[in-house]
C-alpha positions in Angstrom: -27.4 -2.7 17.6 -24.4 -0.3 17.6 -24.6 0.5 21.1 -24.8 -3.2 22.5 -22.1 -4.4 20.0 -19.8 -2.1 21.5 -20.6 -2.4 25.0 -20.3 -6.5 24.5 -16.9 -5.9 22.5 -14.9 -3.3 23.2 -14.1 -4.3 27.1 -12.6 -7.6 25.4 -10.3 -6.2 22.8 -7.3 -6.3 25.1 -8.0 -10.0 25.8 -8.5 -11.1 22.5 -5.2 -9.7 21.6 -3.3 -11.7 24.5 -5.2 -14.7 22.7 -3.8 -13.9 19.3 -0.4 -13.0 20.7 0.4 -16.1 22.3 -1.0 -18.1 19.5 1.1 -16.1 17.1 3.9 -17.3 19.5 3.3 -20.7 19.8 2.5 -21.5 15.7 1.8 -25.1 14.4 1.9 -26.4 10.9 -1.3 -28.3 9.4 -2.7 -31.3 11.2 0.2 -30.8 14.1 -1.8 -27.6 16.1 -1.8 -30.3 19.5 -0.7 -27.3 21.4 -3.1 -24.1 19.4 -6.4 -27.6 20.2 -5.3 -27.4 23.9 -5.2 -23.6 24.3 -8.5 -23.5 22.7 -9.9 -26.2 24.7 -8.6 -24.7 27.8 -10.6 -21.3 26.8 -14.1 -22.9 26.0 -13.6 -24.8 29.8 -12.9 -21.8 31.2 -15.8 -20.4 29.6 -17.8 -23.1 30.5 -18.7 -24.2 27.0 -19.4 -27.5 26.6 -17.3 -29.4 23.9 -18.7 -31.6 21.0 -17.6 -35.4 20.9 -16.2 -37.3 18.0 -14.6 -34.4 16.4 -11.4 -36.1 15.3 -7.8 -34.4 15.1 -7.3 -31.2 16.6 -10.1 -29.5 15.4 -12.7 -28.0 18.2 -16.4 -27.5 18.3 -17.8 -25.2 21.1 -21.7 -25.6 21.8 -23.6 -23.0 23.7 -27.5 -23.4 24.0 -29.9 -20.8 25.0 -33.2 -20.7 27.1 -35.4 -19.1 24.0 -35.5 -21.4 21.0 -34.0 -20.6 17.8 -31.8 -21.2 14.8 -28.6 -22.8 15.2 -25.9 -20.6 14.3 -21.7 -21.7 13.3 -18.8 -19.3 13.2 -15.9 -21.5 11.9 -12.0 -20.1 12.4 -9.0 -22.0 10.8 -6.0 -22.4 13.3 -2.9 -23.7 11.1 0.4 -22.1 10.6 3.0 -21.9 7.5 6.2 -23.5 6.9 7.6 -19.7 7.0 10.4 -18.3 9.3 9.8 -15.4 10.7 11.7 -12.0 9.5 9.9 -9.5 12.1 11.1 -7.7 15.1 8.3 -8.5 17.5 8.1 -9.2 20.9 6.1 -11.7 20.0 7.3 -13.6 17.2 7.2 -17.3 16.5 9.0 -19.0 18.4 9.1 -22.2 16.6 11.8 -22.7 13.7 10.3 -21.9 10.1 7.0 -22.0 11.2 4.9 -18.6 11.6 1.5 -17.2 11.3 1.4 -15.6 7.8 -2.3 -15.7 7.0 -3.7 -14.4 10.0 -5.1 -17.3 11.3 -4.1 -16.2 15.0 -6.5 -13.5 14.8 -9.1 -15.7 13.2 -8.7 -17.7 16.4 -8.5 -15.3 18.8 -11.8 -13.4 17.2 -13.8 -16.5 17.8 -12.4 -17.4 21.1 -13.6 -14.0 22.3 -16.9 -14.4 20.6 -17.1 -17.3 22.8 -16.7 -15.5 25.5 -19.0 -13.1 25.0 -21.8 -15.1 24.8 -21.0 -17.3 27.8 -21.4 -14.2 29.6 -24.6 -13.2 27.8 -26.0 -16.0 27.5 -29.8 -14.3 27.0 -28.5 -13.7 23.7 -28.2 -17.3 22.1 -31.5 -17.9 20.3 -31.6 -21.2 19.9 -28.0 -22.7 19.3 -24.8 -21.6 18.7 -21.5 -23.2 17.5 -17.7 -22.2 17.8 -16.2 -24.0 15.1 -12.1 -23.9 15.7 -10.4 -25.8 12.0 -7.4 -27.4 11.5 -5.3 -27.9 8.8 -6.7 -25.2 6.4 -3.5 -24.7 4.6 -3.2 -28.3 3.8 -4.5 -30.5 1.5 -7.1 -32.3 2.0 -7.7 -29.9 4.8 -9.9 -29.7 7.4 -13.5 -29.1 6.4 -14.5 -32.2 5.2 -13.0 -33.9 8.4 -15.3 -31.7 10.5 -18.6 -32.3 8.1 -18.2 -36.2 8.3 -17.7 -35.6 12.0 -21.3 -33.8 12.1 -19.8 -30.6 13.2 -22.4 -28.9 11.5 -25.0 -30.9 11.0 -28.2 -29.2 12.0 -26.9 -25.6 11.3 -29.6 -22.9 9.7 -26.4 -21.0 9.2 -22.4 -21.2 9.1 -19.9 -17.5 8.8 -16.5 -17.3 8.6 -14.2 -14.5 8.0 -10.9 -13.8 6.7 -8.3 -10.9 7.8 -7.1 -8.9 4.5 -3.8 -6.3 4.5 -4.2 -4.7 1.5 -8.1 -3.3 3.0 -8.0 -0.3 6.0 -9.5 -1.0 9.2 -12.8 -0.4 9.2 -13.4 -2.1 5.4 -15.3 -4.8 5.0 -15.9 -6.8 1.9 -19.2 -8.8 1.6 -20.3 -9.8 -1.6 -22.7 -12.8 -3.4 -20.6 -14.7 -5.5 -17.4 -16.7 -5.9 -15.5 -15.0 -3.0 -12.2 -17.2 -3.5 -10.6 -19.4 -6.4 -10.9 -23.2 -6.7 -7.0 -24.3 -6.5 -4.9 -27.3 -7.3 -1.8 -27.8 -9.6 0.0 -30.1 -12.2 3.1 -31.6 -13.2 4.8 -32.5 -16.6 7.7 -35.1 -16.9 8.8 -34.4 -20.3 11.3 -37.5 -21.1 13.3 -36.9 -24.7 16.9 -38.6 -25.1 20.0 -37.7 -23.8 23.5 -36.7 -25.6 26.4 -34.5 -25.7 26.1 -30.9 -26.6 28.7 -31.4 -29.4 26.7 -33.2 -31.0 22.9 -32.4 -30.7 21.4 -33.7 -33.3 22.0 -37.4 -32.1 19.8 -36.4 -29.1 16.3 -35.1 -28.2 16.4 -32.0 -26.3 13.8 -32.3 -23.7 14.4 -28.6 -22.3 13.5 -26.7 -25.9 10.7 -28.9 -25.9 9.5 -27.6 -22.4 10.3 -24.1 -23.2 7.4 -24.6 -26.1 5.1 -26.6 -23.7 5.7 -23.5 -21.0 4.7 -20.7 -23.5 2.1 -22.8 -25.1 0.7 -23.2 -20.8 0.6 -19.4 -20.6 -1.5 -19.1 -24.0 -4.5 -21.3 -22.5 -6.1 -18.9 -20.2 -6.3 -15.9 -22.6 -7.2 -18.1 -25.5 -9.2 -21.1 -24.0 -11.2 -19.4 -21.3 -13.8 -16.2 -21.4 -12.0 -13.0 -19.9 -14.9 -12.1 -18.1 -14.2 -15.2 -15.8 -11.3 -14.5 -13.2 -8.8 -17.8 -14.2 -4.8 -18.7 -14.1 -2.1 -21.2 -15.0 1.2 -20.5 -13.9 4.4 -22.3 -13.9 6.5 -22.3 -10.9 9.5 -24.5 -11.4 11.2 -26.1 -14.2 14.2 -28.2 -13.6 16.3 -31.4 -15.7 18.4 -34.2 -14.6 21.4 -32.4 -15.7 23.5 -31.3 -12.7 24.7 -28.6 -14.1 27.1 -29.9 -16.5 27.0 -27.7 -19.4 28.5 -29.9 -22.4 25.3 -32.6 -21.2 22.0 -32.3 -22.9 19.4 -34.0 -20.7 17.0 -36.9 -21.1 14.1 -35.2 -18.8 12.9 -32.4 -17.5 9.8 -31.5 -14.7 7.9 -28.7 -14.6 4.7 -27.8 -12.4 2.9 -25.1 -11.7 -0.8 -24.6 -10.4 -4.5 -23.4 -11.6 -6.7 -21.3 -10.1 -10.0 -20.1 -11.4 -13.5 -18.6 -10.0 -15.5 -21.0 -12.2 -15.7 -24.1 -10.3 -16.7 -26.3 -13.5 -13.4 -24.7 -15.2 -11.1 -26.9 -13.5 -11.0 -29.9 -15.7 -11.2 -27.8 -19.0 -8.0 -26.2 -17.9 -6.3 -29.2 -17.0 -7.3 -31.2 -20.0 -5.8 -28.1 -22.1 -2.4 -28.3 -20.1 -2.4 -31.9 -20.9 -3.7 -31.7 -24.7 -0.8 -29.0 -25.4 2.0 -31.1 -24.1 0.9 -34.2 -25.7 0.9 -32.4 -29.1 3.8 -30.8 -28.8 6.1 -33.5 -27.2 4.7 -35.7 -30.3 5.5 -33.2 -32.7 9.4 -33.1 -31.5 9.5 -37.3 -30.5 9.6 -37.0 -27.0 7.1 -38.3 -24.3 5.2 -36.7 -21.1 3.2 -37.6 -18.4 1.1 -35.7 -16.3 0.5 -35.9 -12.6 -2.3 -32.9 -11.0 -3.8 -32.5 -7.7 -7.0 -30.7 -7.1 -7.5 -28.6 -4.4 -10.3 -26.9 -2.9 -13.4 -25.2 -5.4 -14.0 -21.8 -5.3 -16.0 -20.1 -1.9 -19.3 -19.0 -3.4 -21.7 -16.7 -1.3 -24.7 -18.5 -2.2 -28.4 -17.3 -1.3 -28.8 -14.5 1.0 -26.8 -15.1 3.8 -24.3 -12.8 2.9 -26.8 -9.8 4.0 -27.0 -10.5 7.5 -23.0 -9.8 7.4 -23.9 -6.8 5.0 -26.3 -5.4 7.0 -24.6 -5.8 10.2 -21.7 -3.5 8.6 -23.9 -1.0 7.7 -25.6 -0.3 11.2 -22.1 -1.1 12.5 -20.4 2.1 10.5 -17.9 -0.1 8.5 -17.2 0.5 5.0 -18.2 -2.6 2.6 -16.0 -2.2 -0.1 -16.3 -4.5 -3.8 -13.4 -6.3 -4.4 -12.2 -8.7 -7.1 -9.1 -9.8 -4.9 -9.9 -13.4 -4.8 -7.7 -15.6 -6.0 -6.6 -17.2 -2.9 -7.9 -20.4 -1.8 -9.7 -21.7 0.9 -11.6 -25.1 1.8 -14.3 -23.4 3.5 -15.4 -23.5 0.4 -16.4 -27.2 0.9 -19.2 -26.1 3.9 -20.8 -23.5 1.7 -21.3 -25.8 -0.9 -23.5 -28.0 1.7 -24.9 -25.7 4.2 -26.2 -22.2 4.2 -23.8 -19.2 4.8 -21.7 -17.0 3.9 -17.8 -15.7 3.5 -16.6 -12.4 4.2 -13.1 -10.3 5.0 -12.2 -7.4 6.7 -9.8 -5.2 6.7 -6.2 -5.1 9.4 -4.0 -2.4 7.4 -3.2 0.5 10.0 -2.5 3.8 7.8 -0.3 4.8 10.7 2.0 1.7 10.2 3.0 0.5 6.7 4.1 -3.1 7.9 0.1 -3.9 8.1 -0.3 -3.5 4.9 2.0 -6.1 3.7 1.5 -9.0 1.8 0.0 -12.4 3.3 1.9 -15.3 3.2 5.3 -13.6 3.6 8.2 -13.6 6.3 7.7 -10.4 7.1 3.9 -9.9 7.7 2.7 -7.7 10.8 -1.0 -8.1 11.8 -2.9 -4.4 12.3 -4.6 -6.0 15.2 -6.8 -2.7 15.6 -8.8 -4.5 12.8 -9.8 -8.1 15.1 -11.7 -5.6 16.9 -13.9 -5.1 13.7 -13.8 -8.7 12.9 -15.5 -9.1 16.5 -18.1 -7.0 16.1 -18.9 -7.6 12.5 -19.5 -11.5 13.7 -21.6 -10.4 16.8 -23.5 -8.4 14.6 -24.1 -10.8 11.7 -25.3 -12.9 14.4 -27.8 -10.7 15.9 -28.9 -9.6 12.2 -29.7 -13.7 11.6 -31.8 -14.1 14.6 -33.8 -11.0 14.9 -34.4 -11.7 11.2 -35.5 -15.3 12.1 -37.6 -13.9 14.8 -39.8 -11.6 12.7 
């Protein structure tokens, strides 16, 4: 396998990174990629890849079928930007205002795009059916999966991969695990309302902000006392503000605070919210003031279900990339809605460059710089996880 991976993938490493450069140029925010859809589109024509019909937004779906029957195969790539500006000096950075490619979904893109290719110019290798799945709107909610799955994007499929670049693992690491491979995610909000006075004279007032401070602390207590350790969980608070502008001698009538959950345990999600609620009910009743609560769920956890995950793992292993375990999960991610309908599996590889520190920084931040040396594993590790599914299929 070795030997044919590389021959397919190394000529197109040079390519694949013009793809992910100008994508990483050119960055679009959730549910507005009109311009990433068209350069993708433009690619699978070139490619001669026939399109799928009624897939709505700017989502994409490649088909390419073979001569020799066989099972039909998805690779699925999210193609969405952040609302972040840019702090790098590249020579080529985003060029659209507060908008940048944080999460390495430009190299997700460009990965699959050249996986495309590859097999439009080999096409005796597609046994049976394959399908270049291009998402959008990943990084926001509702997202994107569920849009493609009522679209029958993937109905049909034996089985559906996806990968995810990570800067904190080498090039040439690989984690593939069974499991819950990221955290279901959502969050929650508290209006705590108490009544308003002046600070000279507190005690003709409720003080909404103590009150929140107690509901904060008694927040941060839930996980380590509600939940068991041995299941990865979190409940964070990220803002707190009142209606006081910032006149000091004014004690407030209300203050907001939210934060957001995450946990591994699918089926954890409610318990945690209901414990965010029951602790500010009780304690807002104990000091007369009231609260409501407002939450949004997000996506469940991506669990490796079944064996798929071993055509990725094995792949790896005649490939001569290190599969590393790893507990780094807590990021979300709504492909986590296919795996909980179709067979497949989840798996990351590495981008950090030892020769260049910026690659290993974090994701989601201004200044995050791609190791593109590691797209050239992500290539070969998803040409080789399919070959590993259909020879498998063929014994």
């Amino acid at each position: 396998m070795r030997e044919l991976v590389d021959k397919l993938t190394l000529p197109m490493e040079s390519e694949m990174i013009t793809y992910r450069r100008y994508i990483h140029e050119h960055p679009e925010l959730s549910f507005q990629e009109t311009n990433t859809a068209a350069f993708i589109r433009q690619k699978l024509e070139e490619f001669k890849i026939p399109l799928m019909g009624g897939i709505r937004g700017n989502s994409t779906v490649g088909v390419l079928r073979g001569e020799k029957s066989g099972l039909c195969i998805a690779f699925r790539a999210d193609i969405d930007a952040l609302p972040i500006q840019e702090n790098n000096d590249l020579r080529f950075c985003s060029k659209t205002p507060k908008v940048m490619h944080a999460c390495g979904h430009d190299a997700h893109t460009a990965i699959l795009l050249t996986l495309a290719r590859i097999f439009s110019e080999n096409r005796e290798l597609i046994r049976g059916e394959i399908r270049f799945v291009f998402e959008q709107a990943e990084e926001g909610l509702p997202g994107g999966a569920r849009m493609l799955m009522e679209d029958g994007a993937l109905d049909g499929v034996d089985h559906v991969f996806a990968l995810h670049i990570r800067t904190n693992m080498d090039v040439g690491q690989v984690n593939i695990q069974p499991g819950a491979r990221s955290a279901a995610i959502g969050s929650y909000e508290l209006t705590i309302t108490g009544r308003g006075g002046h600070s000279g004279f507190p005690h003709r007032a409720v003080d909404p902000v103590t009150v929140a401070a107690d509901v904060v602390s008694a927040i941060y207590r839930i996980v380590p006392q509600r939940t068991n350790p041995q299941i990865a969980s979190t409940l964070t608070v990220g803002y707190i503000h009142s209606d006081n502008q910032q006149s000091p001698n004014v004690i407030c009538r209300t203050v907001t605070l939210g934060g957001s959950y995450r946990t591994t345990d699918n089926t954890l999600v409610e318990e945690l919210l209901s414990w965010v609620k029951k602790s500010a009910q009780y304690i807002c009743e104990a000091n007369e003031c009231e609260v409501t609560m407002e939450t949004v769920i997000g996506y469940p956890a991506v669990i490796n279900r079944g064996e798929d995950y071993k055509f990725a793992l094995q792949a790896a292993e005649k490939l001569g990339f290190e599969n590393i375990e790893s507990q780094d999960i807590m990021g979300g991610e709504d492909f986590s809605y296919i795996l909980e309908e179709y067979p497949g599996a989840y798996f990351t590889i590495g981008t950090r460059e030892k020769d260049d520190p910026r690659t290993g920084g974090a994701r989601h931040s201004c200044d995050m710089v791609l190791g593109e040396r590691g797209m050239l594993v992500g290539l070969k590790m998803l040409l080789g996880t399919y070959l590993e599914a259909t020879d498998n299929a063929a014994q």
